[in-house]
C-alpha positions in Angstrom: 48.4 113.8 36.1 51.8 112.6 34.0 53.2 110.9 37.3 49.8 109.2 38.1 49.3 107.6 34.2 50.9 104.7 34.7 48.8 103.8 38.0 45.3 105.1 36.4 46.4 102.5 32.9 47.2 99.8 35.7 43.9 100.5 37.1 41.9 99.8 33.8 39.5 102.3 35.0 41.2 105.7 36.1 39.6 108.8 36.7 40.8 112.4 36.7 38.4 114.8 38.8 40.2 118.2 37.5 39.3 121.6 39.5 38.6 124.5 37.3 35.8 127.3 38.3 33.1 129.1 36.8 35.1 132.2 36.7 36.6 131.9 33.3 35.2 129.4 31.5 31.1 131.2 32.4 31.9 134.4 34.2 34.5 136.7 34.8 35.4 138.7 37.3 37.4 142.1 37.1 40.6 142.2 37.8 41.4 138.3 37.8 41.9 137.9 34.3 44.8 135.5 35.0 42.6 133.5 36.9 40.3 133.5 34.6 42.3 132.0 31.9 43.6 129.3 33.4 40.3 128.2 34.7 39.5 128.1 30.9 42.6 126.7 29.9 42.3 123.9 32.2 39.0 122.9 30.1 40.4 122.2 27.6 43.4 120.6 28.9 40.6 118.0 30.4 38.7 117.7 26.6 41.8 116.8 25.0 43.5 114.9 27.8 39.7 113.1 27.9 40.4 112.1 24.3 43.9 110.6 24.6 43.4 108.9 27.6 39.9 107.4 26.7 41.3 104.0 25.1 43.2 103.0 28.3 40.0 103.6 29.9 40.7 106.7 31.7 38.3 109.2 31.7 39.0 113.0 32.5 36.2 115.3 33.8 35.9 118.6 35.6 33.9 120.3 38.7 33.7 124.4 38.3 32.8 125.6 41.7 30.7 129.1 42.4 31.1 130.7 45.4 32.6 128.0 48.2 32.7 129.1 51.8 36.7 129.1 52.1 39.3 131.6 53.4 39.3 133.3 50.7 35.9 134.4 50.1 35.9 135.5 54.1 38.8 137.4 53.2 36.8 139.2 50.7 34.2 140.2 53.6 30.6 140.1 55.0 29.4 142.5 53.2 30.9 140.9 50.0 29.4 137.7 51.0 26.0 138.6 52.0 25.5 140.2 49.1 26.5 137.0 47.0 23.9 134.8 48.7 21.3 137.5 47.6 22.5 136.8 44.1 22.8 132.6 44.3 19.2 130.8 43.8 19.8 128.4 46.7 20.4 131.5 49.1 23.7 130.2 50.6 27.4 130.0 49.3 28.7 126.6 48.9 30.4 124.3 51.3 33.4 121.9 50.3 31.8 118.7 50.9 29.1 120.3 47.8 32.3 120.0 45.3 33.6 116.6 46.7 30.0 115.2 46.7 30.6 116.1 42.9 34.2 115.0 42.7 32.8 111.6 44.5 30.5 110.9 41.7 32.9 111.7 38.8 35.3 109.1 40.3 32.7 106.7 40.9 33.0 103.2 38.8 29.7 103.3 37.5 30.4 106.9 35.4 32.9 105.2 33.1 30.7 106.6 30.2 31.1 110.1 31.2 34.6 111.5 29.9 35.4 115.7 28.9 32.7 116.7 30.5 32.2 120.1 33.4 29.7 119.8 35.5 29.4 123.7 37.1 28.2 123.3 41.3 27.0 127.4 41.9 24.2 127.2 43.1 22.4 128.1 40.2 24.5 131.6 40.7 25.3 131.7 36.7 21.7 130.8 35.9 20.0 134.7 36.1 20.1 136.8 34.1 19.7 140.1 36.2 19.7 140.4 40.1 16.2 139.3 41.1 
């Protein structure tokens, strides 16, 4: 983000789409307590960086993705993943283009007004409170 301030300033209406995750900042997740933390770290990297940057016109916002169809939720299994779905209100596991729809409308010109903010894309996986 450093090397790209002078080009977002230029622009007189940058945007910085960071990628944090539920797990950390919502949920954790045995085991990946390094993860975790700097999930939540980068929060408020974005809240403060959303502050500075706000009088060049820059604002600084954050996706936290749930479960994403990638490598490395195959490479937890099938029986790991259909289990998940049974747990997400949707009934599927995400797909990339879900969190670049989200990072899309972050760095859209028209959300100028929208600056620190996390906007989580699960599913509605964090939402219950028990398995249904």
């Amino acid at each position: 983000m450093q090397a790209a301030l002078p080009y977002l300033r230029a622009s007189g209406a940058g945007r910085v789409v960071l990628t944090s995750s539920i797990t950390g900042p919502v949920t954790g997740i045995s085991g990946l307590s390094h993860y975790g933390a700097s999930k939540a770290a980068q929060l408020g990297f974005m809240r403060t960086a959303a502050m500075e940057l706000a009088k060049d016109g820059i604002t600084v916002n954050a996706v936290l993705p749930g479960l994403i169809e990638t490598e490395a939720l195959a490479a937890l299994g099938e029986e790991y993943v259909k289990n998940a779905i049974n747990l997400i209100p949707v009934r599927r596991i995400g797909q990339v283009r879900d969190i670049a729809n989200a990072c899309l409308f972050f760095a859209d010109p028209e959300t100028g007004f929208i600056t620190g903010q996390g906007l989580v894309i699960d599913g509605g996986q964090t939402l219950p409170e028990a398995p249904e």
